[in-house]
N, C-alpha and C positions, 0 to 999 in steps of 0.2 A: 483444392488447395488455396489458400489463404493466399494473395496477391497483396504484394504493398504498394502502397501511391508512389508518385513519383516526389520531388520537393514540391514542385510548385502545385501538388492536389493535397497537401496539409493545410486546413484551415487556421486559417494564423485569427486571432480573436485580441480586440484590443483590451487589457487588463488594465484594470486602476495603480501606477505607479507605485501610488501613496496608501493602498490595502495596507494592513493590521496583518501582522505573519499568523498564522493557526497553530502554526507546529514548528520548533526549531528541536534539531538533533544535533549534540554537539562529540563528537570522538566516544561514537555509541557503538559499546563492546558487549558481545553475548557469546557465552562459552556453554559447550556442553562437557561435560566430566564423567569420560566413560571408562568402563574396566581398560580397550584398551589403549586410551589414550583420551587428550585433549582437542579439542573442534572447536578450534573458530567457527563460531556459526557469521555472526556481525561483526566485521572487524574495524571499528574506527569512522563508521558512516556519519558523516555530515550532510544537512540535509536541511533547507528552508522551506516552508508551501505559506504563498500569501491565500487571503482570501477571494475566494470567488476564480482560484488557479486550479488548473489540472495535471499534477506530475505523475508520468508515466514512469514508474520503477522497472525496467527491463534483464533479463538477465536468464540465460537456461535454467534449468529443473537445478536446486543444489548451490544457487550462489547466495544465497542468503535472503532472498527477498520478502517470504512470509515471516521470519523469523525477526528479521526486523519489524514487521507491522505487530506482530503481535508483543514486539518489547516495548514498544508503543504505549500500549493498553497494561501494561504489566501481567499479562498471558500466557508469558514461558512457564515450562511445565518443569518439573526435575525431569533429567538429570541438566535442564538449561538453565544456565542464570546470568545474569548481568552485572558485571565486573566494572565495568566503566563507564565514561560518559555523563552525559547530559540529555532529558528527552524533557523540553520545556511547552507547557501548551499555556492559552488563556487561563488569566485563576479564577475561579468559578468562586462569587458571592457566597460568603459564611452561610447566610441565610440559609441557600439552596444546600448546600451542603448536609448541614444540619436535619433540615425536609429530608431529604434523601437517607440521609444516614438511618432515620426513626421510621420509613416507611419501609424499607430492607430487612423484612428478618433474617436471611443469610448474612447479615453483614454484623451483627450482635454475634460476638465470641468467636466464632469460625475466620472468616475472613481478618480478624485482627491478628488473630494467631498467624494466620499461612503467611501473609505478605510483611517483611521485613527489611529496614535498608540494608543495601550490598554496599552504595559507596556513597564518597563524598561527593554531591553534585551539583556545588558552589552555589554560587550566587545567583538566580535569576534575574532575567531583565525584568525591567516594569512591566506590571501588570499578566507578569507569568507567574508560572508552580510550576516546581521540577517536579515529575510525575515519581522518577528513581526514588525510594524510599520514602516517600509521602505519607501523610497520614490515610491509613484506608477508604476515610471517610471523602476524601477528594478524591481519591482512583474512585471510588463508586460513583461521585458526581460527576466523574468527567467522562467514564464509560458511558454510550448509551445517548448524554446525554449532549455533551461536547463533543466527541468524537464517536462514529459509531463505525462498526466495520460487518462487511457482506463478506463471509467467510469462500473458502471455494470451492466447496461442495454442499450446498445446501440441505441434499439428502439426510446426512449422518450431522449437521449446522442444526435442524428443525428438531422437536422432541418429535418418534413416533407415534405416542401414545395421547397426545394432547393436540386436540383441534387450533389449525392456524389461528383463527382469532383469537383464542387463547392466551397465546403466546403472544402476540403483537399488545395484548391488553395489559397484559404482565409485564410489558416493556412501556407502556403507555404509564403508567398509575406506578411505577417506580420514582418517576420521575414527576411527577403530576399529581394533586390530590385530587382526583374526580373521581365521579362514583362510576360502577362496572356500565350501567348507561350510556354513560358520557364517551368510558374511553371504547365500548364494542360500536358507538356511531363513526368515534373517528377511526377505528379500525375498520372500517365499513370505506370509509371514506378513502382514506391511503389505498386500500384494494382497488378502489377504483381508479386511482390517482398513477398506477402505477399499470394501469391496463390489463385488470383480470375483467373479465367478463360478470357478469351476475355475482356483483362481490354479497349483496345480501344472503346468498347462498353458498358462496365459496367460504363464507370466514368460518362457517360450521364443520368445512370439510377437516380431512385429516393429511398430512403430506403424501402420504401414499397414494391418498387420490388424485395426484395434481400431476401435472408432465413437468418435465424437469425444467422448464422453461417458465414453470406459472411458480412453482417454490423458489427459482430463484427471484420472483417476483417478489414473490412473499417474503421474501430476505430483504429486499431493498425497501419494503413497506413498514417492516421494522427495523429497520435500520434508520428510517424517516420518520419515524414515531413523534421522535422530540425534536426535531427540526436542528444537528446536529450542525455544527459548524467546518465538521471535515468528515468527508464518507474516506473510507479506507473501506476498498474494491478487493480483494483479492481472488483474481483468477476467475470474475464476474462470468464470463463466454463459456469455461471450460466445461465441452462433454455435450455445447449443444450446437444441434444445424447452426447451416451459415446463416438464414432467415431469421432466426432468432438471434442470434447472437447481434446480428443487425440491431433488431428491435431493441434489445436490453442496452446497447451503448447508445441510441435514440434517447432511449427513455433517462439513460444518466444524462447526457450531454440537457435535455427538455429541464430535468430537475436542480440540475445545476444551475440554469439559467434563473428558474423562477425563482429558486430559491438563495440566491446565494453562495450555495458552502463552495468550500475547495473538495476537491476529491484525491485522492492518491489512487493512483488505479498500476495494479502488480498484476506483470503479464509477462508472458514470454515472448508473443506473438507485438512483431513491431507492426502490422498493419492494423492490429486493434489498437495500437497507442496513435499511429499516425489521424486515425478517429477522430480522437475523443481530446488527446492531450496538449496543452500549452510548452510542455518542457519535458525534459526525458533526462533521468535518472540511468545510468548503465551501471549494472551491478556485475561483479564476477568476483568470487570466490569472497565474499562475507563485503566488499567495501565498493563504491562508486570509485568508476576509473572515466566517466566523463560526465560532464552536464552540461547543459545546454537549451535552447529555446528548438522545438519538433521542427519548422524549418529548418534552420541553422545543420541539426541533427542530419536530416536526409541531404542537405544539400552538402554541405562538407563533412562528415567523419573526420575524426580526427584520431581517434586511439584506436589502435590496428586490431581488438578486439571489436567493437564496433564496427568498423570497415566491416569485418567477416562476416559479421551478424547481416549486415546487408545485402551482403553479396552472395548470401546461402539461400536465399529465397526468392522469387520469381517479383516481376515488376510491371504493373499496367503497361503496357505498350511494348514490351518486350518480345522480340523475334524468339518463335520456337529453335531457330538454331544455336541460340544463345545456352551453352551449358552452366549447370549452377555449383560454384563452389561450395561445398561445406566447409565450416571450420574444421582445420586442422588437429587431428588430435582428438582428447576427450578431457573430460575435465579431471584436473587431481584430484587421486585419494585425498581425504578430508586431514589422513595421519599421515601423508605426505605432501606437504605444501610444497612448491617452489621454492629455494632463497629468492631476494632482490625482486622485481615483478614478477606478482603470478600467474601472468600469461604467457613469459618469455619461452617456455619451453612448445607453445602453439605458435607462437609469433613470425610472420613473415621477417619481420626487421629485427631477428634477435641478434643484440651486438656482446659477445660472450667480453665477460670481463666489464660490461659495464649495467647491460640489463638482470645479472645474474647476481649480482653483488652487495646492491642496495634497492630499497624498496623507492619505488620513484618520487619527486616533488609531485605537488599539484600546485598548475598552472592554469593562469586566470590571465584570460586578456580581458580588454578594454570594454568588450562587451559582453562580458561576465561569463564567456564561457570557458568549462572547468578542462581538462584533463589530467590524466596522471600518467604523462610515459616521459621518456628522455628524450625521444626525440623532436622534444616542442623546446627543451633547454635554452636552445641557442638562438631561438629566434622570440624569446620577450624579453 
């Protein structure tokens, strides 16, 4: 079983104050539209990651955490779409754009057709593009090449039928004019960079042949293709030993370092975030109900969802007499939300008549950290 550090075993890492944000998400809403009913999948997530940052998005199976990454990328499938918001990234040079746009033959007629704005999604700060109804020709530069993401499951993520280097080369030369040479050396290379063994030989292989721990390699090697300025992680560990799992958030925390980017890393498990992450994201049921810096996080909890999440799971140093609390409850049906906070009906502190009635403020102290219950009202 997975053990979480305590506060004081989170490495705290000192960040550049003054980074360039990568990604801002402003009251980003994604709906599903089913026969029989409506799903808030994202309901209103606000969201910053500087450069060179690591935010751990936490939250059980079902509160919205891939569905947000993938609205990110403009990735939602039908019957999902996005209704609101703002998702602003860096705005990627006309130039490159243009490159991109003429080296994509999937992106002539098809992809102009399927991607269309949903909503109005103001004005950009400098030196951003609202990705929400963009010209297709920028969501393809900014996939891949700005932002890239390691899906989480890389089995059914890989084609089966085309060899790894392949695919990493088809992700190289999308974004790159070099010739198949050029980019099977640097896919040679990233295999190595990312700790497969005998990449001269592995890049021939097929996914089938790899253990689930070297394909999600191969995931993060293309995913590093084009030296991406935000890795979006999602569910990186899931499905493998504790030894590797190890390994792969080694290998992110190694390539973050050399490389710069920020990472967004979606987990469930808060001792894989206590890792790897700078700040922590708690998600429950489509929206962030705290945030905070990963110290901050283990050492005070502050919204009694979180509390739980803590308190459900075993702790370095902790006496075997110590029994572990689960959260209370289970999570609501998706066509039965809560009114007022969507937790109050798990919540140890539910005060009826006030947590049941309206949906809470979010509140921000002094040292930026977020929550959203009632009972922080009285004391900023």
């Amino acid at each position: 079983m997975q053990q979480t550090p305590t506060s004081d075993q989170t490495a705290a890492r000192r960040l550049d104050p003054d980074a360039p944000p990568v990604l801002q998400l402003r009251g980003l809403r994604t709906e599903f539209q089913l026969d029989d009913g409506e799903v808030q999948a994202v309901d209103g997530v606000d969201l910053t990651i500087h450069r060179g940052e690591t935010l751990a998005v936490v939250g059980e199976s079902g509160c919205g955490k891939s569905v947000m990454a993938r609205s990110i990328l403009q990735l939602v499938d039908r019957p999902g779409k996005i209704v609101g918001g703002q998702v602003w990234v860096p705005r990627p040079p006309a130039d490159e754009v243009e490159a991109t746009a003429r080296r994509s033959s999937f992106f002539r007629g098809r992809l102009r057709r399927r991607i269309k704005p949903e909503v109005d999604t103001g004005a950009a700060p400098e030196g951003m593009v609202g990705m929400i109804g963009a010209d297709p020709a920028v969501i393809r530069a900014v996939r891949g090449k700005r932002i890239a993401m390691v899906f989480q499951e890389p089995m059914t993520s890989l084609s089966s039928v085309h060899k790894v280097g392949d695919q990493i080369i088809e992700a190289i030369q999308l974004h790159n004019p070099v010739s198949n040479e050029v980019a099977r050396d640097r896919a040679i290379d990233l295999l190595h960079r990312v700790g497969i063994a005998a990449p001269e030989t592995r890049v021939d292989a097929y996914p089938f042949e790899l253990s689930g721990g070297m394909r999600q390699r191969v995931m993060i090697a293309m995913a590093l293709s084009c030296d991406p300025e935000l890795l979006i992680a999602d569910e990186p560990t899931t499905a493998l030993d504790v030894t590797t799992q190890a390994q792969i958030l080694e290998l992110l925390a190694s390539l973050r370092d050399e490389l710069g980017m920020a990472i967004m890393l979606i987990t469930h498990d808060l001792g894989v975030a206590a890792q790897l992450a700078d700040s922590v994201a708690v998600m429950y049921l489509g929206n962030v109900v705290e945030r905070g810096e990963i110290t901050e996080i283990f050492r005070s909890p502050r919204h009694p969802y979180t509390q739980a999440l803590l308190n459900s799971i075993p702790k370095l140093g902790q006496g075997s007499d110590v029994r572990l609390a689960p959260v209370r409850g289970m999570v609501p049906h998706p066509f039965a939300r809560p009114s007022g906070c969507p937790f109050h009906d798990r919540c140890d502190f539910f005060q009826p008549g006030r947590c049941d009635t309206a949906a809470p403020p979010l509140i921000r102290d002094e040292q930026g950290h977020e929550v959203r219950c009632v009972l922080y009202e009285e004391t900023t």
